[in-house]
N, C-alpha and C positions, 0 to 999 in steps of 0.2 A: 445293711443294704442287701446283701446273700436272706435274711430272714424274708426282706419284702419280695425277693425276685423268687424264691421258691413258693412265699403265698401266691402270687403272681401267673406263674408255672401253673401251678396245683388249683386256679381258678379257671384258669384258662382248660385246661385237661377236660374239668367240667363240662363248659363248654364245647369244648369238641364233642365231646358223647350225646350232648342234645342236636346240636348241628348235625351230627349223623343220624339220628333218629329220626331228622324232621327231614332231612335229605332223602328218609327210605316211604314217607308218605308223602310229602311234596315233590319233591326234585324228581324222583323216579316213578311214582303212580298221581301225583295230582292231586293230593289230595290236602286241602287246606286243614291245616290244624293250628286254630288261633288257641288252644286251647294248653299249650305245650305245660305251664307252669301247673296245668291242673295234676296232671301227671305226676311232673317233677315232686310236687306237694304230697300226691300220694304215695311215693316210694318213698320219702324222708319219714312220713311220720308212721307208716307202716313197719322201715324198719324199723324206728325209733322204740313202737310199741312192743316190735315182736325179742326185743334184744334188753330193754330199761324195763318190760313192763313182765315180759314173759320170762326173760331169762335165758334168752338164747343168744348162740356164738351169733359174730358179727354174719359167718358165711350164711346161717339161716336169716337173717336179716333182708340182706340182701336178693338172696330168693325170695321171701315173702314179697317184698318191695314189685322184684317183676312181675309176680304170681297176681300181685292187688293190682298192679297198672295194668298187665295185660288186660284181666278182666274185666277192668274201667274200660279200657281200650275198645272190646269185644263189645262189651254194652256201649256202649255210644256209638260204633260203626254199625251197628244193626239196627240202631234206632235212625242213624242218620244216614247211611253208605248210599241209601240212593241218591242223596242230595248232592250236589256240584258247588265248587264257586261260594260263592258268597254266601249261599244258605250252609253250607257247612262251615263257613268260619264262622257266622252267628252261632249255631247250635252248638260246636266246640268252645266260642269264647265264653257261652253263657254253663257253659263245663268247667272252666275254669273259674268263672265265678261264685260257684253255686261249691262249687271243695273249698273253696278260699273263705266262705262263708260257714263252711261246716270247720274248718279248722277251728274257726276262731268263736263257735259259741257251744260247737260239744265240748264242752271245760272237762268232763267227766274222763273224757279219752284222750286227747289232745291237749288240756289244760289251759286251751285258749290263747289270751293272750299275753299270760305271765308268761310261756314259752315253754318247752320239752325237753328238760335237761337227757343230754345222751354221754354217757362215762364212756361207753365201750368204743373203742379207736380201732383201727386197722394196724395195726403196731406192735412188734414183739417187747416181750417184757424187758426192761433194763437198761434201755435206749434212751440219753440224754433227750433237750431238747431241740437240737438243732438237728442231731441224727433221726431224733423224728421226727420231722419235720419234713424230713429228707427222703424216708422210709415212705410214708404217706405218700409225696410225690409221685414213690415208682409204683407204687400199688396202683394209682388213677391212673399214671403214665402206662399200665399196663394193662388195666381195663380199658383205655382209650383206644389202645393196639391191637385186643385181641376184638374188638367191636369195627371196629375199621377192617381187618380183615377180612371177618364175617362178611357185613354189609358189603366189601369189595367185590367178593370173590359170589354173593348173592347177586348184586348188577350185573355181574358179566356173566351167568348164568341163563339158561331157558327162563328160568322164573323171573328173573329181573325184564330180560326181553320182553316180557307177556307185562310188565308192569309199563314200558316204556308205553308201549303198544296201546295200553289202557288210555295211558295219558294225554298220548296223540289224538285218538279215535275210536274211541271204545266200541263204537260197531265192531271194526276190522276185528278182532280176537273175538268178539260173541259169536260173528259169523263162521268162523272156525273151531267152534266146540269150545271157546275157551270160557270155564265160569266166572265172569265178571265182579259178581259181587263178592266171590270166596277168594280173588287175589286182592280185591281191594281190601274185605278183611283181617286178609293175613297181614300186608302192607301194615297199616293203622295195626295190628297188636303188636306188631314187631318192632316198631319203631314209638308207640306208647310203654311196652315196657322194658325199653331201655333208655329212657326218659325217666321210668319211675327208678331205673337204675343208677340213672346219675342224682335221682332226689334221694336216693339212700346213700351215696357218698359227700353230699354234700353235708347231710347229718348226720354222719359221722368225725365230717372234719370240722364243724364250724361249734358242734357237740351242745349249742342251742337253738331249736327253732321255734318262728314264731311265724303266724298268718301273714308278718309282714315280709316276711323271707319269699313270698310267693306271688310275685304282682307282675301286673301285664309289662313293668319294664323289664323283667328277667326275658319275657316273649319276645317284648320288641330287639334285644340283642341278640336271640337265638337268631331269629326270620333274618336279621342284619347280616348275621354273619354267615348264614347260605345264600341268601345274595349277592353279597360281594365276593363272595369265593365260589360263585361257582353252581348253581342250581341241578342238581341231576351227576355231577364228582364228587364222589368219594373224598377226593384229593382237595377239590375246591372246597368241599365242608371244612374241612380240619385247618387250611388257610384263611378261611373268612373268618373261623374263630378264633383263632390267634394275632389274627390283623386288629380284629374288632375289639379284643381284651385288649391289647397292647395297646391302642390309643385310648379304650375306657378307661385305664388305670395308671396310664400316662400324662393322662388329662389331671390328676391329683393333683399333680405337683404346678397348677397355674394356680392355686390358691393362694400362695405366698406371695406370686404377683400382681393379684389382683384384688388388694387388701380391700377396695372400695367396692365390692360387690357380699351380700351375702353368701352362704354358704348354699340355701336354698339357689342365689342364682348359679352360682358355681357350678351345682348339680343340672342344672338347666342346658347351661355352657357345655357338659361335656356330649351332652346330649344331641346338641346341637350339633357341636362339632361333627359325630360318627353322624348324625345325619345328612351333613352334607357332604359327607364321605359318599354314603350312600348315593344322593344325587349325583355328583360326582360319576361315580362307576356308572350307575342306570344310565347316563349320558352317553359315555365314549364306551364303555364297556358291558352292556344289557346282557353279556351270558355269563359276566364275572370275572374275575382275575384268572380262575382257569375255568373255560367252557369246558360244556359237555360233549365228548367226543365217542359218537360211534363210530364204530367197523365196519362198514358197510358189506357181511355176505357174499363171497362172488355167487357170481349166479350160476346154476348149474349147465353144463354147456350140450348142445346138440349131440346125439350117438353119431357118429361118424356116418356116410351112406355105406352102403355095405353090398 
């Protein structure tokens, strides 16, 4: 039981780190990214290659990882950053399709869909398996931490403000000198690659991936869990991901129950279930378990007469 709650933990962590990321292009600039897994795909198997294939520590790994996602990131927001709404979550869904397609038939670099064996772990040498286990944990547990504060302490910042600002009304900042399209790019690289950062920890802990590690249900729980916790908080991201794992993989254990169902519908079931979570919250709670709270400025006050 300790083994399943620390995989549990250690999947969940995961997820925080994409919830925050989609948090710094959605929640605080606006900016639809249905494309999240395409990322995620590229930092798994970027570092996979740059550490199983090249020969390097896990830490250059995972740099390459953001290095390849940012720059996905850069190319796709300049082909698309003018687009709004809908048109940008088409053009990023069909980004995630189009990596998830390349995963699975460059065999030559990716090896397809036999999968990408990855040896190299996050993990000092001589450590049992439950102590690794454990180890790995605090590694995510602390790349979760140190990206949370970033992106915290980013929000409450001028640059955050001018993103808020974006999202509201994107006249109001162009009208005041601000460059529109170079904070929405920064936005979308910052938060694509630290997406491709969690796709390099997730291939390092799961140490096989395959094309099918990478599908729009990985997207549909990311968008879930900045929904329910919270669209535009820091604070709300890291709760809707923890809310949302804890019933996706608490919903396991209704198989035992419900012997008359396949396993296929099973997966359906849990599906289900966090979706009507979802409705649920959009009902009574439409800003999330914690809304987004600004500081409203005082305003600066009249010189005295004098």
């Amino acid at each position: 039981m300790d083994a399943y709650l620390v995989a549990i933990l250690t999947t969940a962590a995961i997820y925080v780190i994409l919830a925050l990321a989609l948090n710094m292009q959605f929640g605080l600039t606006g900016l639809m990214n249905f494309g999240v897994v395409g990322f995620y795909g590229l930092g798994a198997y970027s570092s996979g290659i740059m550490t199983e294939t090249l020969g390097q520590p896990i830490v250059m790994g995972m740099l390459a990882a953001m290095i390849v996602g940012g720059t996905a990131g850069a190319l796709v927001s300049l082909l698309s950053i003018r687009l709004s709404g809908d048109f940008l979550a088409i053009v990023t869904l069909g980004f995630a399709e189009t990596m998830r397609l390349a995963f699975n038939n460059e065999d030559w670099l990716t090896r397809g869909p036999r999968g990408f064996l990855i040896m190299t772990r996050p993990v000092l040498e001589g450590l049992g398996r439950d102590a690794t286990a454990w180890f790995i944990l605090g590694v995510f547990l602390l790349v979760a931490a140190v990206v949370f504060v970033v992106f915290n302490r980013l929000a409450g910042s001028p640059f955050g403000r001018v993103l808020r600002s974006i999202r509201e009304d994107d006249l109001v900042p162009a009208t005041l000198g601000k460059n529109v399209l170079a904070y929405r790019l920064k936005a979308f690289v910052l938060g694509s690659s630290v997406m491709a950062l969690a796709g390099s920890l997730y291939a390092h802990y799961v140490q096989t991936v395959t094309p099918d590690n990478f599908t729009t249900q990985v997207a549909v729980l990311v968008w879930m869990s900045l929904i329910v916790g919270g669209a535009g908080n820091m604070k709300g991201a890291v709760l809707g991901a923890l809310v949302v794992t804890a019933i996706y993989e608490g919903t396991r254990f209704l198989a035992p129950l419900m012997e008359f169902l396949t396993p296929t519908q099973v997966s359906a079931l849990r599906f289900i279930i966090i979706g009507t979570l979802l409705i649920v919250v959009v009902r009574f709670r439409p800003e999330g378990l914690l809304p987004e709270r600004i500081v409203a400025r005082p305003a600066a006050r009249d010189p005295a007469p004098g």
